[in-house]
PyMOL Python script that loads the backbone (N, CA, C, O; Angstrom):
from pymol import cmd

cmd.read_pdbstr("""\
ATOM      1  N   UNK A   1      43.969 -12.387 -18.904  1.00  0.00           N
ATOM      2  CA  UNK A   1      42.804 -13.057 -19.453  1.00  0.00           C
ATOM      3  C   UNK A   1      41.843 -11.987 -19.953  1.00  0.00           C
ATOM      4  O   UNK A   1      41.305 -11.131 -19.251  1.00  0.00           O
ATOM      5  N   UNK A   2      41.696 -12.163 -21.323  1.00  0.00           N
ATOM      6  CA  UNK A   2      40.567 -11.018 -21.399  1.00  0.00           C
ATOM      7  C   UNK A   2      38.922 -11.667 -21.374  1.00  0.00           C
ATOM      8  O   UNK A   2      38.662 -12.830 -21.068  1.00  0.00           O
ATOM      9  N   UNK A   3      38.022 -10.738 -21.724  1.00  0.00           N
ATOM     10  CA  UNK A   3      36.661 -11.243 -21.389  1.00  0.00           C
ATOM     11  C   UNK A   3      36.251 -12.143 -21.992  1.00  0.00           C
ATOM     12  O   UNK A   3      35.359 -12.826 -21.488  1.00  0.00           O
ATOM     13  N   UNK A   4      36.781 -12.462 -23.324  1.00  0.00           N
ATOM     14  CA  UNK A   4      36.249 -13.814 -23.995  1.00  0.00           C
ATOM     15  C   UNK A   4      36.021 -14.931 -23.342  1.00  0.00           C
ATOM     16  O   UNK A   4      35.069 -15.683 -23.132  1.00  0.00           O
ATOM     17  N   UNK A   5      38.019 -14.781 -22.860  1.00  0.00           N
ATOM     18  CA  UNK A   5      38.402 -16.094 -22.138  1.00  0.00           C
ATOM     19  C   UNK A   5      37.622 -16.202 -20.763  1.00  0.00           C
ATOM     20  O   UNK A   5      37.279 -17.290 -20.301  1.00  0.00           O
ATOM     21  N   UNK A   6      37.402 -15.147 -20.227  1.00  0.00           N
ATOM     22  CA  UNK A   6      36.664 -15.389 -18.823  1.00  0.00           C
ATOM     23  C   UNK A   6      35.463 -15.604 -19.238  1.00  0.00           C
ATOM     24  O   UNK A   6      34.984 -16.366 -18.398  1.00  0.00           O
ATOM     25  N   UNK A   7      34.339 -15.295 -20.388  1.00  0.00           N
ATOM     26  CA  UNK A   7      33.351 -15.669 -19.984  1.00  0.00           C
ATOM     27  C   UNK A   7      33.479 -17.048 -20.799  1.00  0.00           C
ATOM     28  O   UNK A   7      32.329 -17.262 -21.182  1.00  0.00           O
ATOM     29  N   UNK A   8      34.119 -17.856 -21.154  1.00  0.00           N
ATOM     30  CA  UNK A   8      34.914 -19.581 -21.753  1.00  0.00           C
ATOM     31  C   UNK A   8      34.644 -19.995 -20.807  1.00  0.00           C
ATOM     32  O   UNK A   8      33.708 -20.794 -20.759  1.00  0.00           O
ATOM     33  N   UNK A   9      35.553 -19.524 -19.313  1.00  0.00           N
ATOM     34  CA  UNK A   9      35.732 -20.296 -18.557  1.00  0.00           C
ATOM     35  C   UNK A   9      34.885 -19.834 -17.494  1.00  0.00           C
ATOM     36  O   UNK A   9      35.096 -20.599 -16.553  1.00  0.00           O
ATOM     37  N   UNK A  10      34.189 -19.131 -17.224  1.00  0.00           N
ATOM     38  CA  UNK A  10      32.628 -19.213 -16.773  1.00  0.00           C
ATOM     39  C   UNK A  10      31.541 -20.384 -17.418  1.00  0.00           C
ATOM     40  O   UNK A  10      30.722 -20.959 -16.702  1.00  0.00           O
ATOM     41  N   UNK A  11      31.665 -20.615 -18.774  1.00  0.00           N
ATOM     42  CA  UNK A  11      30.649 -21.660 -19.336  1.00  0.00           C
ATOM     43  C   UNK A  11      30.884 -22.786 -18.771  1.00  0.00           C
ATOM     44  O   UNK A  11      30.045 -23.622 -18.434  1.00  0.00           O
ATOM     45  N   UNK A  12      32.398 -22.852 -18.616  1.00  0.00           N
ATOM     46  CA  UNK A  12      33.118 -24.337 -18.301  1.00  0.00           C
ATOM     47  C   UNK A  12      32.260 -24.951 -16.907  1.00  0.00           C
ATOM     48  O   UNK A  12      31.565 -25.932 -16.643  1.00  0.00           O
ATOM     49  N   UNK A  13      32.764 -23.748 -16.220  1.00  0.00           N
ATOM     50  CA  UNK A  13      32.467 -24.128 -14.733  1.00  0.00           C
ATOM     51  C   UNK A  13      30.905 -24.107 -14.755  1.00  0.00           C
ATOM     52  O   UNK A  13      30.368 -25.202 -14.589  1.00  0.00           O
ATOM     53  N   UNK A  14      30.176 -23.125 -14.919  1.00  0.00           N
ATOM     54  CA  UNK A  14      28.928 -23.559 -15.252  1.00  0.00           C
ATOM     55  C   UNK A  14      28.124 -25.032 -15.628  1.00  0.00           C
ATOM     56  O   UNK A  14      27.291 -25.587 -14.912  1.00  0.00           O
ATOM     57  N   UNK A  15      28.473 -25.359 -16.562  1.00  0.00           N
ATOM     58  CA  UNK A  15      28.391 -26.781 -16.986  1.00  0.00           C
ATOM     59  C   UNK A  15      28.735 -27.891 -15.812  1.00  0.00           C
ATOM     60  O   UNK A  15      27.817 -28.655 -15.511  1.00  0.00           O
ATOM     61  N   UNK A  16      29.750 -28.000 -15.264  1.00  0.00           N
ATOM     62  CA  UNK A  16      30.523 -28.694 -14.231  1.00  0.00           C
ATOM     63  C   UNK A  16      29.554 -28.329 -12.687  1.00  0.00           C
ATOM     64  O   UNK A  16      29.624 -29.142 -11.766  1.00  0.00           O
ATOM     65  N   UNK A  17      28.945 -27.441 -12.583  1.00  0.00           N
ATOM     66  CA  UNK A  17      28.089 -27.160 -11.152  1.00  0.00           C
ATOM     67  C   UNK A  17      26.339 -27.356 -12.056  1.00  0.00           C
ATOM     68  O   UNK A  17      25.345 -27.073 -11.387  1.00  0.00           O
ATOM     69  N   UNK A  18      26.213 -27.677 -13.046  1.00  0.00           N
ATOM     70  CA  UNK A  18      25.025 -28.029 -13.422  1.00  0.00           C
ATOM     71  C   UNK A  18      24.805 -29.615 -13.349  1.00  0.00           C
ATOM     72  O   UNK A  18      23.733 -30.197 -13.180  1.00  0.00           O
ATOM     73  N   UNK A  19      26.353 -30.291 -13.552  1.00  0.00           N
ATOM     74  CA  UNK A  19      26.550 -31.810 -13.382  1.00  0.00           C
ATOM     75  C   UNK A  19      26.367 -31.855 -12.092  1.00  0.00           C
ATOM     76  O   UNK A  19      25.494 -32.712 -11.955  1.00  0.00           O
ATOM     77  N   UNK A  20      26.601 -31.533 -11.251  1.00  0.00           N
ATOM     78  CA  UNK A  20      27.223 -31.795  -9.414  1.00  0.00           C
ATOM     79  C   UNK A  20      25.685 -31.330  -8.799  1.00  0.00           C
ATOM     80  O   UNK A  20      25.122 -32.082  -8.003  1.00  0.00           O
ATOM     81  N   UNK A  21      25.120 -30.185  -9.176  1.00  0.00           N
ATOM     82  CA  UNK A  21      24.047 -29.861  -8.344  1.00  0.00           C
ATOM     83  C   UNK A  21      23.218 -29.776  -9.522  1.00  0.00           C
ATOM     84  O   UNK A  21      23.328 -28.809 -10.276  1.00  0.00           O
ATOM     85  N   UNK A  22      22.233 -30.894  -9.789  1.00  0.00           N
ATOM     86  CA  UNK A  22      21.288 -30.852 -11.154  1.00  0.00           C
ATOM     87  C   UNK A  22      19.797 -30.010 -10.778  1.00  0.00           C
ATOM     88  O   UNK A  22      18.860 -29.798 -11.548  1.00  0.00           O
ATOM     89  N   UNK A  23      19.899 -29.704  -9.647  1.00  0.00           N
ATOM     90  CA  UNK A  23      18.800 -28.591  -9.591  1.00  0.00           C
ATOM     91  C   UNK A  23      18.916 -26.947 -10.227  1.00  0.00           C
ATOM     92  O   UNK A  23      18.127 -26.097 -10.638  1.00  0.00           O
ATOM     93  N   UNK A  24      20.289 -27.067 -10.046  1.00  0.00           N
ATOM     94  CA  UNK A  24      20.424 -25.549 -10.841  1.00  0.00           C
ATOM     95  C   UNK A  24      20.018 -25.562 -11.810  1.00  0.00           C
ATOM     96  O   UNK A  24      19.676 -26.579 -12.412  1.00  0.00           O
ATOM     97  N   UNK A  25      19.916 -23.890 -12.406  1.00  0.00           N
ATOM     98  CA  UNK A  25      19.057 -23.840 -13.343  1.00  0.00           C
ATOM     99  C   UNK A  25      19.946 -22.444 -13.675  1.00  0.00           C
ATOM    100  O   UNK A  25      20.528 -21.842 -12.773  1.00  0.00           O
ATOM    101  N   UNK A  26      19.980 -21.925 -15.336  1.00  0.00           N
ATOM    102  CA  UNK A  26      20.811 -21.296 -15.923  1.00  0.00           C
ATOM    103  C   UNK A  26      20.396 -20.337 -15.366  1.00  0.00           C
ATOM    104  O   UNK A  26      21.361 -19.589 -15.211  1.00  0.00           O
ATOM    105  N   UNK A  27      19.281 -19.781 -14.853  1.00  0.00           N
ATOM    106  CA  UNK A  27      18.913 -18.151 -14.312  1.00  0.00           C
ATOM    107  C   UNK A  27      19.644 -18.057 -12.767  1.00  0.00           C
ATOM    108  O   UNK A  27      19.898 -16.979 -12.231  1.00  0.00           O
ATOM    109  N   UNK A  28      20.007 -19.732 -11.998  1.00  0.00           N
ATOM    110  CA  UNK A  28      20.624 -19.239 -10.805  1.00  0.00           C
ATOM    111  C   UNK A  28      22.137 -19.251 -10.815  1.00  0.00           C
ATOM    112  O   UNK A  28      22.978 -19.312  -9.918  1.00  0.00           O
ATOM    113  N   UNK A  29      22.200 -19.169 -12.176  1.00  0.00           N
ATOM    114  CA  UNK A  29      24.392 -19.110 -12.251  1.00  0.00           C
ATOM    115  C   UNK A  29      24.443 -18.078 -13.555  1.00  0.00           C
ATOM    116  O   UNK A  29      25.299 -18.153 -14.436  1.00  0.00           O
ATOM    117  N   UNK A  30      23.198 -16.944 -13.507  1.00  0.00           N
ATOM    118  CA  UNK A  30      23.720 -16.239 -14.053  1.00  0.00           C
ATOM    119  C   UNK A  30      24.696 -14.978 -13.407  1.00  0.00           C
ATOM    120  O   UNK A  30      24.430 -14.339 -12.390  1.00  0.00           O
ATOM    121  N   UNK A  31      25.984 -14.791 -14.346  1.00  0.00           N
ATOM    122  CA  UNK A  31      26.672 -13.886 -13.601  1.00  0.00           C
ATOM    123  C   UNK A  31      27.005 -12.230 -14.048  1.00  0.00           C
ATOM    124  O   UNK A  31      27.590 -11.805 -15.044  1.00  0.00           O
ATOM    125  N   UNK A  32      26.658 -11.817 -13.401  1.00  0.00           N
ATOM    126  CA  UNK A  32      26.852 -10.179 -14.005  1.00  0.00           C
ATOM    127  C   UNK A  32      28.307  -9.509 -12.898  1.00  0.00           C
ATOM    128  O   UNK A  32      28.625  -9.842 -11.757  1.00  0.00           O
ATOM    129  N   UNK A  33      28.830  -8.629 -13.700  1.00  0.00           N
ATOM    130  CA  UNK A  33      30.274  -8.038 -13.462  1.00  0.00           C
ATOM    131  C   UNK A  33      29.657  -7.570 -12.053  1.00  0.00           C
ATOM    132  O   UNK A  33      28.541  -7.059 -12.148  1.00  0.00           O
ATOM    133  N   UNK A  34      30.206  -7.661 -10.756  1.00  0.00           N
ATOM    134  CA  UNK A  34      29.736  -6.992  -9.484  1.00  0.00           C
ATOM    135  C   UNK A  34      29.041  -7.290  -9.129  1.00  0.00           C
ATOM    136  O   UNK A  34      28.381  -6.443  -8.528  1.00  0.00           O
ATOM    137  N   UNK A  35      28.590  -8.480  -9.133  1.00  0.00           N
ATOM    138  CA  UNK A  35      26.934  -8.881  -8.978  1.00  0.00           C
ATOM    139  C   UNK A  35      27.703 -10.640  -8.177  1.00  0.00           C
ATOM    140  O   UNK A  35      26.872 -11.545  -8.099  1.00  0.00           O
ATOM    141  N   UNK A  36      28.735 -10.875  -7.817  1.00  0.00           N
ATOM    142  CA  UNK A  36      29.243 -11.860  -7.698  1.00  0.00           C
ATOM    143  C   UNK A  36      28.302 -12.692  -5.991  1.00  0.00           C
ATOM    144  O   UNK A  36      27.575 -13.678  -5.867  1.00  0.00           O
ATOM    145  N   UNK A  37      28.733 -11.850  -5.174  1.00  0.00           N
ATOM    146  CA  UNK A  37      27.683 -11.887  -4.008  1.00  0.00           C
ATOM    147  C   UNK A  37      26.592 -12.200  -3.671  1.00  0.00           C
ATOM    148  O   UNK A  37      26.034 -12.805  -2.755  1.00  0.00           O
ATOM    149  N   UNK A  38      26.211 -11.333  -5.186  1.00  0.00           N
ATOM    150  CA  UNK A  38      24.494 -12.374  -4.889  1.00  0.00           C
ATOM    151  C   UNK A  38      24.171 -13.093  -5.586  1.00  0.00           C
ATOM    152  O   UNK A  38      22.952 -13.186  -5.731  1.00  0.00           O
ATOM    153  N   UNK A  39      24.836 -13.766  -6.191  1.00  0.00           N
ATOM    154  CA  UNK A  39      24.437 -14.976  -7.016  1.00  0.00           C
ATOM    155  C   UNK A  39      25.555 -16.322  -6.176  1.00  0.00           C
ATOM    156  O   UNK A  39      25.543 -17.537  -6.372  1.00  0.00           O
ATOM    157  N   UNK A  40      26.254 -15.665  -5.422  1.00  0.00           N
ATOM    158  CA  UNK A  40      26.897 -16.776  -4.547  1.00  0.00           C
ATOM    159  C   UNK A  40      25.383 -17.291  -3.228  1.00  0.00           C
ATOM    160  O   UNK A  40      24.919 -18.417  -3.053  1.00  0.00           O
ATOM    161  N   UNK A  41      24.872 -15.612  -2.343  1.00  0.00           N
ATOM    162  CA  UNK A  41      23.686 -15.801  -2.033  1.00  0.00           C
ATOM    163  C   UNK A  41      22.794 -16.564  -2.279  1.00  0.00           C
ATOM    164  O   UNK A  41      22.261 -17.378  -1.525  1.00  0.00           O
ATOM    165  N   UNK A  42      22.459 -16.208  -3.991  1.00  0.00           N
ATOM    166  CA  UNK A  42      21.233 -17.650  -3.933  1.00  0.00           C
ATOM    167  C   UNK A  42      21.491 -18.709  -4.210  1.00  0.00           C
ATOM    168  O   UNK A  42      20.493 -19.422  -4.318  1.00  0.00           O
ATOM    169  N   UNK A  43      22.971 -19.472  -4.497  1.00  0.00           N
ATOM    170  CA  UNK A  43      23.342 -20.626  -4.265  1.00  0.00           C
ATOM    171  C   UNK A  43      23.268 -21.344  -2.813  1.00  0.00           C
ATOM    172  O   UNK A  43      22.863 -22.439  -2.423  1.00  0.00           O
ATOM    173  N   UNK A  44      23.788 -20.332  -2.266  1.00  0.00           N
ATOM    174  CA  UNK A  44      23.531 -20.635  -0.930  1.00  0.00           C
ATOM    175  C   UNK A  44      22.056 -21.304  -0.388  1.00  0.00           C
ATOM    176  O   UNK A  44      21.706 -22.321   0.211  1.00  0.00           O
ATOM    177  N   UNK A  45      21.560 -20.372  -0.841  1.00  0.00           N
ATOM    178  CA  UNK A  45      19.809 -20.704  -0.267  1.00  0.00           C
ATOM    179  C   UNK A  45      19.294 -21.382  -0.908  1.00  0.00           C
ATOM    180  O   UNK A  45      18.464 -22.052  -0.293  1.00  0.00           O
ATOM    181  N   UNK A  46      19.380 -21.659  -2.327  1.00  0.00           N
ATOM    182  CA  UNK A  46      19.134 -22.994  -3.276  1.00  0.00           C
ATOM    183  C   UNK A  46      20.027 -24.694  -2.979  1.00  0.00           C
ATOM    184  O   UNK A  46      19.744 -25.758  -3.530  1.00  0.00           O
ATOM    185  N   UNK A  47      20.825 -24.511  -2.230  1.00  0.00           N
ATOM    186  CA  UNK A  47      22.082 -25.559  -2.737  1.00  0.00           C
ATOM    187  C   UNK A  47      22.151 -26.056  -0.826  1.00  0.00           C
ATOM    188  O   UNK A  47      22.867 -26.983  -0.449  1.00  0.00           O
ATOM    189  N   UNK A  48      21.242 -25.199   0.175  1.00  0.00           N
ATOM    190  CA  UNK A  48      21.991 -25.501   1.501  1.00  0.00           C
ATOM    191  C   UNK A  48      23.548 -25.513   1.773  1.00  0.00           C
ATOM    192  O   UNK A  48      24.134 -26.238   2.577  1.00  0.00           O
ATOM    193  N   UNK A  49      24.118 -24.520   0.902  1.00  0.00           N
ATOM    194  CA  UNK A  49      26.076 -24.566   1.528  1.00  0.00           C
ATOM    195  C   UNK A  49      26.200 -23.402   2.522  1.00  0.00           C
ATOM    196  O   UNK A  49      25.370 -22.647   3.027  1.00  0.00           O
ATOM    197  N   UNK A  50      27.497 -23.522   2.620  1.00  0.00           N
ATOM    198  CA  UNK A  50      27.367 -21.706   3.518  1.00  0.00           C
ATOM    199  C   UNK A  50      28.549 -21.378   2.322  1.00  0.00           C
ATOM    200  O   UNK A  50      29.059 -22.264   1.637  1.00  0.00           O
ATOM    201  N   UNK A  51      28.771 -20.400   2.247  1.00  0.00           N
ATOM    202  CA  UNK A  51      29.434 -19.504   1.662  1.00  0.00           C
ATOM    203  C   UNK A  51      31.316 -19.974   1.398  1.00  0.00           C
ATOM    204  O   UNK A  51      32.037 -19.572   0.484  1.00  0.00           O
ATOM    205  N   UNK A  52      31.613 -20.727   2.304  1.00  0.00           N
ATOM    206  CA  UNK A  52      32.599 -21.241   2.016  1.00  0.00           C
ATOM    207  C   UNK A  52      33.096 -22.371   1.835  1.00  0.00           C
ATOM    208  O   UNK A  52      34.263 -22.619   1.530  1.00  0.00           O
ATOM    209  N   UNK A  53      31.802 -23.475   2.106  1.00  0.00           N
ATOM    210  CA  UNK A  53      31.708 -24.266   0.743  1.00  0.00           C
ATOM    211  C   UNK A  53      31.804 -24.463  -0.281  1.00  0.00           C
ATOM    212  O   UNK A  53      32.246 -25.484  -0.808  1.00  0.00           O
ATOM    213  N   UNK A  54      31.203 -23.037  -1.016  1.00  0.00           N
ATOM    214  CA  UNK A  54      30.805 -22.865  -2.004  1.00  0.00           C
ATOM    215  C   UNK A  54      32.326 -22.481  -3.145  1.00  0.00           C
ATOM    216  O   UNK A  54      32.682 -22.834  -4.270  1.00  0.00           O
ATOM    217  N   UNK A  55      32.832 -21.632  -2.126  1.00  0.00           N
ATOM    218  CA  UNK A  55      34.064 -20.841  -2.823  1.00  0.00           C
ATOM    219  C   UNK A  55      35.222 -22.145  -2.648  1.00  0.00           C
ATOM    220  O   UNK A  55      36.250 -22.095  -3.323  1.00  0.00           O
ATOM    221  N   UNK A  56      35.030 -23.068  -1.894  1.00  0.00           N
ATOM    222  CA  UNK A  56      36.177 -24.370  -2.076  1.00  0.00           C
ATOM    223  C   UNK A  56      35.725 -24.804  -3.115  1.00  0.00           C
ATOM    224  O   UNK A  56      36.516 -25.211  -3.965  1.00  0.00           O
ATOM    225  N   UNK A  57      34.452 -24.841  -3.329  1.00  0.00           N
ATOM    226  CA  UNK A  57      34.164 -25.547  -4.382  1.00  0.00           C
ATOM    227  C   UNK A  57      34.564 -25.320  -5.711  1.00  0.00           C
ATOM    228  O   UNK A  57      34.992 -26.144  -6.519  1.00  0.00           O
ATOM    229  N   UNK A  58      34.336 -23.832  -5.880  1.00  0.00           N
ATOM    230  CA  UNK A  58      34.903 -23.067  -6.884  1.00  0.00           C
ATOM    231  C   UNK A  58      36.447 -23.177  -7.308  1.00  0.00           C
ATOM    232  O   UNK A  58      37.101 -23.183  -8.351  1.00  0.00           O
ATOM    233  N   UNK A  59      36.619 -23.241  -6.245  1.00  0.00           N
ATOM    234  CA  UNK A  59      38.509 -23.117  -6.379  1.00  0.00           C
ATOM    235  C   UNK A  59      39.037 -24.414  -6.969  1.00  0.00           C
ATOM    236  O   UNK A  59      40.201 -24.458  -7.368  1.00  0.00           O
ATOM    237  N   UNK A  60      38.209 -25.511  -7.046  1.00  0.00           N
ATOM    238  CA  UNK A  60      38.402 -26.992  -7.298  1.00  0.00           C
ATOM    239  C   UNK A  60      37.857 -27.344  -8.256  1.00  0.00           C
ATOM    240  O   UNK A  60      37.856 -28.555  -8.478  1.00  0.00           O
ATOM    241  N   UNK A  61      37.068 -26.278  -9.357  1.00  0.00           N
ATOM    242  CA  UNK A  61      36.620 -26.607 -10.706  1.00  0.00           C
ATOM    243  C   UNK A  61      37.905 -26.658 -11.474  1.00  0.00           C
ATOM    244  O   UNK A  61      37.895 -26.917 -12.678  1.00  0.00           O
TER     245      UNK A  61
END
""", "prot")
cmd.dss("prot")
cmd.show_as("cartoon", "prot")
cmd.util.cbc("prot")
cmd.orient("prot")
């Protein structure tokens, strides 16, 4: 997959966790290369999940 396609399918899922949790907001799913951790972090603390909630969740977009 090169970066196009990953950041495609970053928009995708994006869109799809903006439907499900309508409090998000594009500055808290922004994602930078290595930066994955803490933007899982402030989902966490925005969204009340724990951390592996979050990543089932992911895995099921």
């Amino acid at each position: 997959m090169n970066k196009l396609e990953a950041k495609g399918n970053w928009n995708e899922q994006k869109g799809k966790l903006k439907q499900k949790f309508s409090n998000l907001t594009d500055d808290d799913l922004m994602f930078e290369e290595g930066k994955k951790d803490e933007m899982i972090g402030k989902l966490q603390i925005k969204l009340g999940k724990t951390k592996e909630e979050l990543q089932k969740f992911f895995r099921n977009l």
